[in-house]
C-alpha positions as CSV (number, residue, x, y, z in Angstrom):
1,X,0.0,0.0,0.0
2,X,2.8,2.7,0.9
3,X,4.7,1.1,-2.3
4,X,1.4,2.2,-4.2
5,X,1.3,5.7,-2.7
6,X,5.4,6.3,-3.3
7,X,4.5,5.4,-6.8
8,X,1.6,8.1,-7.1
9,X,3.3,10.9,-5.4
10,X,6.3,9.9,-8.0
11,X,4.2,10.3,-10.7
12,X,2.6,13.7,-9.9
13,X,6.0,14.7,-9.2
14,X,7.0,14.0,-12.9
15,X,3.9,15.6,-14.0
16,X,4.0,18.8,-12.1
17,X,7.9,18.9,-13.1
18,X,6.7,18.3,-17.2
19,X,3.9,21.1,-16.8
20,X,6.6,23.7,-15.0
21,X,8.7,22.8,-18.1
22,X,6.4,23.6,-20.7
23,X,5.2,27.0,-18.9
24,X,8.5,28.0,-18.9
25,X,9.5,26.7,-22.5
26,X,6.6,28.5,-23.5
27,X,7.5,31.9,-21.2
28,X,11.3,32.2,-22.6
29,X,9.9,31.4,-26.4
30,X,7.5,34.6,-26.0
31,X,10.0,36.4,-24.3
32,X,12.3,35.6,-27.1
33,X,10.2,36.5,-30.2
34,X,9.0,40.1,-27.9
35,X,12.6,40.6,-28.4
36,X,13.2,39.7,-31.5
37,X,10.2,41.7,-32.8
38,X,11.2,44.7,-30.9
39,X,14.9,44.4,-32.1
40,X,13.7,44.0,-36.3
41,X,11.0,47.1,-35.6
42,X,11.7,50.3,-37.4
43,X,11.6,53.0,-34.6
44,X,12.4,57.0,-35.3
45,X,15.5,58.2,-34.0
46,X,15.1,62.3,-34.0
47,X,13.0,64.6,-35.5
48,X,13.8,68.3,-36.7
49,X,12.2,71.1,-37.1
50,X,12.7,73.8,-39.8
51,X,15.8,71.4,-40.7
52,X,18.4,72.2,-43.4
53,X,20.6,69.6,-44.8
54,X,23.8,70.2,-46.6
55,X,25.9,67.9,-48.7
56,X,29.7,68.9,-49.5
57,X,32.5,67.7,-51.4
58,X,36.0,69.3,-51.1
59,X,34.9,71.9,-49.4
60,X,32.1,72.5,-51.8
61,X,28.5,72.9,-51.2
62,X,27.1,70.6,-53.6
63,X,23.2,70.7,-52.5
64,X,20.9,71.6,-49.9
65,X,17.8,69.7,-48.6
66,X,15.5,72.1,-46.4
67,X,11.9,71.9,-44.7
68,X,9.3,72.2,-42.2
69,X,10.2,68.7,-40.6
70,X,12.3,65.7,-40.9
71,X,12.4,62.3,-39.3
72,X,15.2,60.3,-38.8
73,X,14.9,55.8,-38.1
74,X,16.7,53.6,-36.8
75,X,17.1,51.7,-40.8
76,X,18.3,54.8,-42.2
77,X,15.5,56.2,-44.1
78,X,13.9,59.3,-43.2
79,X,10.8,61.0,-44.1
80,X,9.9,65.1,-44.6
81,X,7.2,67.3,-45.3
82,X,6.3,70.6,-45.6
83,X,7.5,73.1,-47.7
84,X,10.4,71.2,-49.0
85,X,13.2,72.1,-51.1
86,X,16.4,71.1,-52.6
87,X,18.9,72.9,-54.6
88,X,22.0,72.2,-56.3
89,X,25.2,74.2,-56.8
90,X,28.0,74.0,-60.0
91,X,31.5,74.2,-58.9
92,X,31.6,77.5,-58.6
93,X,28.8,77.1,-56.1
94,X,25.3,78.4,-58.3
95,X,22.5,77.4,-57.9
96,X,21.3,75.6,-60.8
97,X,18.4,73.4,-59.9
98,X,15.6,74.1,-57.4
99,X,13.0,71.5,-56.2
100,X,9.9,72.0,-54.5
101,X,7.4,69.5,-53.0
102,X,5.5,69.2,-50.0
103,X,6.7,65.5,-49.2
104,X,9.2,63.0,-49.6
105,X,11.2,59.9,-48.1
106,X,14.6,58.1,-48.7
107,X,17.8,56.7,-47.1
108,X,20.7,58.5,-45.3
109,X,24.1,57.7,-45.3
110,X,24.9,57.0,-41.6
111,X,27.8,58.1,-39.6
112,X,29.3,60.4,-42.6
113,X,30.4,63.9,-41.1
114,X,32.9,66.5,-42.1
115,X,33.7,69.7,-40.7
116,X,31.0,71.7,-41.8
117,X,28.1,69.3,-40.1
118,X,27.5,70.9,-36.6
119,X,27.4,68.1,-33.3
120,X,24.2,70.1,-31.5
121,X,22.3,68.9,-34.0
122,X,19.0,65.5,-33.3
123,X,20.8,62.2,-34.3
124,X,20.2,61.8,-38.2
125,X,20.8,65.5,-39.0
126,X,24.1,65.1,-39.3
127,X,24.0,62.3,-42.1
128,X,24.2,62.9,-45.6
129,X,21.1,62.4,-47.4
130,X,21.6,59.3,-50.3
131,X,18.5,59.6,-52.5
132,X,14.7,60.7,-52.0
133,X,11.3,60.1,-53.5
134,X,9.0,62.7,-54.2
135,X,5.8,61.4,-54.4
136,X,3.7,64.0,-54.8
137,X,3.5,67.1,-57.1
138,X,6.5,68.6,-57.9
139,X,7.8,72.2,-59.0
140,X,11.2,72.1,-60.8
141,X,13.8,74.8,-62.7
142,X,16.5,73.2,-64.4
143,X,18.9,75.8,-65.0
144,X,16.0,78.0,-65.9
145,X,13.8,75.1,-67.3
146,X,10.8,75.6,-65.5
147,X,8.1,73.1,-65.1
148,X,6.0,70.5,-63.1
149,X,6.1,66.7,-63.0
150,X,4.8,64.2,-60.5
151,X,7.0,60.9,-58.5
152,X,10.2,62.5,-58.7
153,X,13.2,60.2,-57.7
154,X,17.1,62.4,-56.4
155,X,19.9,60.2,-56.7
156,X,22.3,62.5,-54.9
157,X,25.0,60.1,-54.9
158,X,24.8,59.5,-58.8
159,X,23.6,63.4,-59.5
160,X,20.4,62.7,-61.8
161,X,17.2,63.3,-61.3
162,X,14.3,61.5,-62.8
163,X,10.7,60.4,-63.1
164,X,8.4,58.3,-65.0
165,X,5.2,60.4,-65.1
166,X,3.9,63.1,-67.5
167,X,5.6,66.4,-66.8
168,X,5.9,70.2,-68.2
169,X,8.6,72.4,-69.5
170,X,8.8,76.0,-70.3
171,X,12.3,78.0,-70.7
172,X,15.8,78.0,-72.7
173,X,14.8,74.7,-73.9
174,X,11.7,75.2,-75.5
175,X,7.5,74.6,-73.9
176,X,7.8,70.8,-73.5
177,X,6.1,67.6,-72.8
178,X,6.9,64.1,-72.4
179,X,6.2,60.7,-70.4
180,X,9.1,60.9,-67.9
181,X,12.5,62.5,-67.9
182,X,15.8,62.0,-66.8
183,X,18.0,65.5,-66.0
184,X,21.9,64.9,-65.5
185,X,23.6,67.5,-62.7
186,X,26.2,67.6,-63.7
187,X,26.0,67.7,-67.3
188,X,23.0,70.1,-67.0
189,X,21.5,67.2,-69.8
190,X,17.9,66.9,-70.0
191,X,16.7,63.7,-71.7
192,X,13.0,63.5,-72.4
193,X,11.4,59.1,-72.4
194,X,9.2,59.4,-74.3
195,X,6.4,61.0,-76.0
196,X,8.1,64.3,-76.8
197,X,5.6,67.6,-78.3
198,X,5.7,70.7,-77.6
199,X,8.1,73.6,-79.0
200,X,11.9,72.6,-78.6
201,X,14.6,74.5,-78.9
202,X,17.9,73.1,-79.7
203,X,21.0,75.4,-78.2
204,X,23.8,76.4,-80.8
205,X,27.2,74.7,-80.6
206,X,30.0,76.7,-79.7
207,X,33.6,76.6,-81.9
């Protein structure tokens, strides 16, 4: 009889150590995926305010990206809005493109400072902007090409700009039209998709 009573307290033993088990199997698993989960979430880093961001090379400003507000996460992309505007300089520092959009988003070159970036600035500020999409509609001059187009994409590490939708030109080049453009800074060379109308004018070569 005692042998038969050993044998049931043995066995709820091994039970209650089995159920303790899987509680805490299943305890550390959830723990482990909140982590996870929090660790792969895209979080904001900063925000700014009436921000200004400034790209140089050699001591050259090469372009400037300005703005009501910016915000800075933790994958490197930000996003801005309101009353944005970039612009981009020659070598001898004029402007020769201007931008102008309400909203955009893109990715940021992390950790690249020089001696013009100030320190007192949110985290992200100080990061070089990569590229950015302009969704929405978009007011350009091109070296006195003035016009509006619509998904606007700035490569500022490759210098071109370009988009795929149905845009409008008036200035040195003629009133134009197209299905998309491409516009090369540094060549100041506007290539048109496709599409083309409208009254072009072809500049004169120089000997």
């Amino acid at each position: 009889m005692l042998g038969r009573l050993y044998a049931v307290i043995f066995i709820c033993a091994i039970i209650m150590a089995l159920w303790y088990q899987r509680k805490f199997l299943e305890s550390s698993a959830q723990e482990l995926n909140t982590q996870l989960t929090f660790e792969n979430t895209i979080l904001p880093t900063s925000t700014a305010m009436n921000f200004q961001n400034f790209s140089y090379e050699n001591g050259r400003l090469k372009y400037s990206f300005s703005g009501s507000k910016i915000t800075y996460f933790t994958d490197n992309h930000f996003e801005a809005e309101g009353n944005l505007v970039y612009e981009a300089f020659d070598v001898e520092e004029k402007k020769t493109i201007i931008i102008k959009t309400n909203k955009a988003f893109g990715q940021i070159e992390a950790n690249k400072q020089n001696e013009y970036q100030n320190d007192t600035l949110p985290i992200g500020t100080n990061n070089r902007i990569k590229n950015a999409i302009l969704p929405g509609d978009v007011f350009f001059d091109f070296d006195g090409n003035v016009g509006k187009a619509n998904h606007v994409f700035i490569d500022m590490e490759n210098e071109y700009i370009s988009s795929k939708k149905p845009f409008t030109s008036n200035g040195p080049q003629g009133n134009l039209r197209g299905n998309g453009f491409k516009y090369f800074i540094k060549e100041e060379e506007f290539k048109i998709n496709s599409n083309v109308n409208g009254d072009v004018k072809i500049k004169e070569s120089r000997n």
